[in-house]
SERO-4910 file (N, C-alpha, C, O; in steps of 0.05 Angstrom, whole numbers):
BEGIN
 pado doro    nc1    nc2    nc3   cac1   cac2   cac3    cc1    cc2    cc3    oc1    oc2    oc3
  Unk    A    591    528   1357    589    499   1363    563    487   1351    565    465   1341
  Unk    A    538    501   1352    516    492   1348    517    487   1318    509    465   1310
  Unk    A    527    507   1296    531    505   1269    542    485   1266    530    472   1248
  Unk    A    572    466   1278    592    449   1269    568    427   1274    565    411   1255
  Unk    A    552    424   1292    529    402   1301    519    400   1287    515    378   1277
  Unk    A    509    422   1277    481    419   1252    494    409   1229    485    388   1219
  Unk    A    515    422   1217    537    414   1195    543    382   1199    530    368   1183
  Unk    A    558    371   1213    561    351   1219    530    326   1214    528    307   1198
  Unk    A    511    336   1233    478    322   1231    476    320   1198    478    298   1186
  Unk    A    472    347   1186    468    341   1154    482    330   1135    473    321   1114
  Unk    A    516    330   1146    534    313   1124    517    280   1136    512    265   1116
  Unk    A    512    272   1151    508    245   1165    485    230   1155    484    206   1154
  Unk    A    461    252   1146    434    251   1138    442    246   1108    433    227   1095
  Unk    A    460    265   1098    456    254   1065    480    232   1059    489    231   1035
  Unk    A    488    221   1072    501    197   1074    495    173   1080    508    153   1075
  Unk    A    470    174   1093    462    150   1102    439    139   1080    421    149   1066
  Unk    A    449    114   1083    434     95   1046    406     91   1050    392     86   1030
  Unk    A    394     92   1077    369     89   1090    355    111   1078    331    114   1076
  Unk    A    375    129   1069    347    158   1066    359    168   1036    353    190   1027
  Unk    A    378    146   1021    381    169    999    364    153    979    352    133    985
  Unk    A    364    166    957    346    157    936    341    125    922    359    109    920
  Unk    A    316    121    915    313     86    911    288     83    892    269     98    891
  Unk    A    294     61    878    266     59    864    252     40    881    264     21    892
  Unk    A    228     44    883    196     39    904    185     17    890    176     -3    903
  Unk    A    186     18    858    173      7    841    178    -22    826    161    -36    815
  Unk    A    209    -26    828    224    -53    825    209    -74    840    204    -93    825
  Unk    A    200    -77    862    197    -92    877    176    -83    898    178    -65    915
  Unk    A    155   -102    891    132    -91    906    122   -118    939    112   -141    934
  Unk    A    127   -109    963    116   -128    972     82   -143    964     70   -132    946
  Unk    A     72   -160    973     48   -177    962     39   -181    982     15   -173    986
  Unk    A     57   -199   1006     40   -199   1027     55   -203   1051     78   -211   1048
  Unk    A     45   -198   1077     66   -198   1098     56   -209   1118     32   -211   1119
  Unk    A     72   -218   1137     49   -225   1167     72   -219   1189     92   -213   1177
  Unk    A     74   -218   1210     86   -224   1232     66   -238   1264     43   -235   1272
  Unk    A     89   -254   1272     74   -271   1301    100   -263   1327    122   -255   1318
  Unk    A     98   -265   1345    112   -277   1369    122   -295   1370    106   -313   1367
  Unk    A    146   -302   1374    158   -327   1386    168   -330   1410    175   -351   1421
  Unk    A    169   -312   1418    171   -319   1455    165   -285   1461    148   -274   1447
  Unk    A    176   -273   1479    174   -255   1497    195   -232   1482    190   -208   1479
  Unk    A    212   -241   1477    238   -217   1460    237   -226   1429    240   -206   1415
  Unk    A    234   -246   1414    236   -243   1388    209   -246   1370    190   -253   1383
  Unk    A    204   -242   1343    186   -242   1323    191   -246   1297    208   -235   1282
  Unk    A    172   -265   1294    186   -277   1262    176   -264   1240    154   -274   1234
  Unk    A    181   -250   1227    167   -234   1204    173   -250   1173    194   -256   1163
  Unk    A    148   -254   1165    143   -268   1133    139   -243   1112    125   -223   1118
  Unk    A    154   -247   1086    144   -224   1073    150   -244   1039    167   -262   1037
  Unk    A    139   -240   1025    126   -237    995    136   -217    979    125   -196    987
  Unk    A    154   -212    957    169   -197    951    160   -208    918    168   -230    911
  Unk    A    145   -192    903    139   -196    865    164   -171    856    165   -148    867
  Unk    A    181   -178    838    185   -174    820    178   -153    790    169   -160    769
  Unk    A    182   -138    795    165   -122    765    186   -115    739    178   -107    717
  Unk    A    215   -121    748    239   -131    727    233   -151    705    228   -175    705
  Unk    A    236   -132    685    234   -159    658    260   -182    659    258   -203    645
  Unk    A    283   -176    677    301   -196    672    304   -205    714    297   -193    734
  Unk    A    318   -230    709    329   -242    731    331   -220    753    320   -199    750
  Unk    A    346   -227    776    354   -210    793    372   -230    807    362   -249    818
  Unk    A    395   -226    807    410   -246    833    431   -226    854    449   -231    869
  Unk    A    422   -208    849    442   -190    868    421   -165    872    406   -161    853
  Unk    A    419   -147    895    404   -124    901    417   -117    926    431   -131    940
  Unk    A    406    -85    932    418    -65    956    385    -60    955    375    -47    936
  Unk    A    368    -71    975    350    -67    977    343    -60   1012    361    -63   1029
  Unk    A    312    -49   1020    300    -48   1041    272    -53   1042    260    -44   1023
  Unk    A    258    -65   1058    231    -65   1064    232    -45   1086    251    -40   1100
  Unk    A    202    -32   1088    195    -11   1104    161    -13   1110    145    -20   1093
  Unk    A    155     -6   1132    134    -13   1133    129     24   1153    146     32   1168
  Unk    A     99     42   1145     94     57   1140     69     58   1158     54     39   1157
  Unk    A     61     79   1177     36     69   1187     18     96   1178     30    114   1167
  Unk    A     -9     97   1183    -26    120   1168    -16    155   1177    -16    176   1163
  Unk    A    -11    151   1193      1    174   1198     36    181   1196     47    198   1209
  Unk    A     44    170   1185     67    165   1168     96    162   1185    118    170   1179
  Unk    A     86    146   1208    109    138   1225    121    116   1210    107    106   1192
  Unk    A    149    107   1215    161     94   1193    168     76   1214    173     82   1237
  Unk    A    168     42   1199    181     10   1222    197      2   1200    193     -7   1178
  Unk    A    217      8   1216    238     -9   1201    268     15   1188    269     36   1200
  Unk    A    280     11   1174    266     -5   1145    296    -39   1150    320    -43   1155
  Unk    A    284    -45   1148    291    -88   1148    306    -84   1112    297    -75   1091
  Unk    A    333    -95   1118    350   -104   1092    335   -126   1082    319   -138   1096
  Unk    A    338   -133   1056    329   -155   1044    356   -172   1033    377   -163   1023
  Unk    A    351   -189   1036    379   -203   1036    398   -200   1014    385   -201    992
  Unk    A    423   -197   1010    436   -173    993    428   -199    962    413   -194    943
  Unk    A    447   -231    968    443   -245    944    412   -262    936    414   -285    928
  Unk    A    398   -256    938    369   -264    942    375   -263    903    385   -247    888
  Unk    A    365   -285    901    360   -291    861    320   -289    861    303   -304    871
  Unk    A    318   -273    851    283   -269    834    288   -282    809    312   -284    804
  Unk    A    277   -289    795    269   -292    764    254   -266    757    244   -251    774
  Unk    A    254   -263    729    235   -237    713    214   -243    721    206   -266    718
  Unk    A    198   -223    732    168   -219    748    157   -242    757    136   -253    751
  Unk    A    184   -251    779    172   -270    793    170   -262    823    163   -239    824
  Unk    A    174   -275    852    171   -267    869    183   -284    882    187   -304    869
  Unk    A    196   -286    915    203   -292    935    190   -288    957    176   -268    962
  Unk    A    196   -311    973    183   -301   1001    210   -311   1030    222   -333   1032
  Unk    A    211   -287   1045    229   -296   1058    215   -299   1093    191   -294   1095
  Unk    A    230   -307   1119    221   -307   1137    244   -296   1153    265   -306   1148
  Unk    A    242   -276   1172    270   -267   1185    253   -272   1217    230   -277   1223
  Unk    A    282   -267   1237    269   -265   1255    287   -243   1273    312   -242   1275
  Unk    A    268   -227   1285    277   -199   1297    278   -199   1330    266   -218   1340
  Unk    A    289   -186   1343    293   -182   1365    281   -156   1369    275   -140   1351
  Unk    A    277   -151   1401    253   -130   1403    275   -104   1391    298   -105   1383
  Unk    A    253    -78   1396    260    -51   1384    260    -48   1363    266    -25   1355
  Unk    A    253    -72   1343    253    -76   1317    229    -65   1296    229    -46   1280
  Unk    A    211    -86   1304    200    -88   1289    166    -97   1303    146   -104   1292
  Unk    A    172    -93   1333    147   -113   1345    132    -92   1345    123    -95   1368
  Unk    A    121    -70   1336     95    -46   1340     86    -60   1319     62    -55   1321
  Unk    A     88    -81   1291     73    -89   1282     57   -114   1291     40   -125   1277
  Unk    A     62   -120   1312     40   -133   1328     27   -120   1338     14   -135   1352
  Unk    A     17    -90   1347     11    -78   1357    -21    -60   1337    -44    -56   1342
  Unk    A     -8    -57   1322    -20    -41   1297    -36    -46   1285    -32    -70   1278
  Unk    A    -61    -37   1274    -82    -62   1262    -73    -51   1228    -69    -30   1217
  Unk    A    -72    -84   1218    -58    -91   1190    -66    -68   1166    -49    -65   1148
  Unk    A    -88    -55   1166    -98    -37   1154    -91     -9   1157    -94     11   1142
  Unk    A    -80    -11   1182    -68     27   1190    -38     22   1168    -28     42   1158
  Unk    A    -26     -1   1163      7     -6   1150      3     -5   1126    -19    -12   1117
  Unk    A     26      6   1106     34      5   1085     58    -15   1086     68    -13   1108
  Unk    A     70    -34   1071     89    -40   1069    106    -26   1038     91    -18   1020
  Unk    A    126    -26   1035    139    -19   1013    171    -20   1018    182    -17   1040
  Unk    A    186    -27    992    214    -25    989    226      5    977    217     25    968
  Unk    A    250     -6    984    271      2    963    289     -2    949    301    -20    959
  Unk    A    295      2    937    318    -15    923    337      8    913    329     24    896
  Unk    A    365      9    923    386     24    917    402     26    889    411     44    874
  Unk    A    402     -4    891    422    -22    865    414    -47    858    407    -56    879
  Unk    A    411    -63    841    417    -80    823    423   -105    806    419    -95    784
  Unk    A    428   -123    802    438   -128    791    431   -157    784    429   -177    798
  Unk    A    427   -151    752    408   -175    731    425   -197    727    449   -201    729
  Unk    A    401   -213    721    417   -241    707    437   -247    693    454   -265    694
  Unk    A    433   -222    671    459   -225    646    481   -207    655    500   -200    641
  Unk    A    477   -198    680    504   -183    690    506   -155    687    523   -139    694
  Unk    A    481   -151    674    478   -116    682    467   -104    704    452   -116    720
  Unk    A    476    -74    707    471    -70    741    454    -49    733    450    -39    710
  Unk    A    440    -39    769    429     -7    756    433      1    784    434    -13    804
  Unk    A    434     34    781    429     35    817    413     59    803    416     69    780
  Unk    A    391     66    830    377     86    840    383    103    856    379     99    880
  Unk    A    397    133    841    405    156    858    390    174    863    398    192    877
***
């Protein structure tokens, strides 16, 4: 029984898009903040550059945020049709409900890494790429 568990756990682990492979480097956050808005939710701002020589109007992306001892928050979708221009940047504002994302009010801004990922793809002139 314990084998079919474990078997089962690892088909589940390399299936899930949260943990399989991505490029880091497409898309670099710039800058981030988060505040409180009442008692259960938090609005998180984030800054998203670009390092694509062409457009972007389609992506399978994540933000993740990373603390010094390498506990992981998040990782937060980035909105699937979000359009960048070539090495340009976006900034979006979401807003979260607790269990989310609120230990970054907690955390002092310097213990965090922020960073993406990006799964897949897809440029201005209609070419795609994904990251396996």
């Amino acid at each position: 029984m314990r084998s079919i568990l474990l078997g089962l756990a690892l088909a589940l682990f390399g299936m899930s898009p949260a943990l399989s492979a991505c490029n880091d480097d497409l898309l670099i956050i710039s800058k981030w903040s988060i505040k409180p808005i009442d008692s259960h939710m938090n609005e998180l701002s984030f800054t998203v550059r670009s390092s694509a020589g062409k457009g972007i109007r389609m992506l399978d992306a994540q933000l993740r945020f990373t603390d010094t001892l390498g506990a992981t928050i998040g990782p937060l979708v980035i909105d699937r049709d979000v359009t960048i221009p070539a090495l340009g940047s976006f900034t979006d504002t979401r807003v979260w409900g607790p269990f989310t994302i609120e230990r970054l009010l907690k955390v002092n801004a310097e213990d965090i890494t922020a960073h993406t990922c990006v799964h897949a793809v897809v440029y201005d002139d209609g070419s795609k790429e994904s990251f396996e």
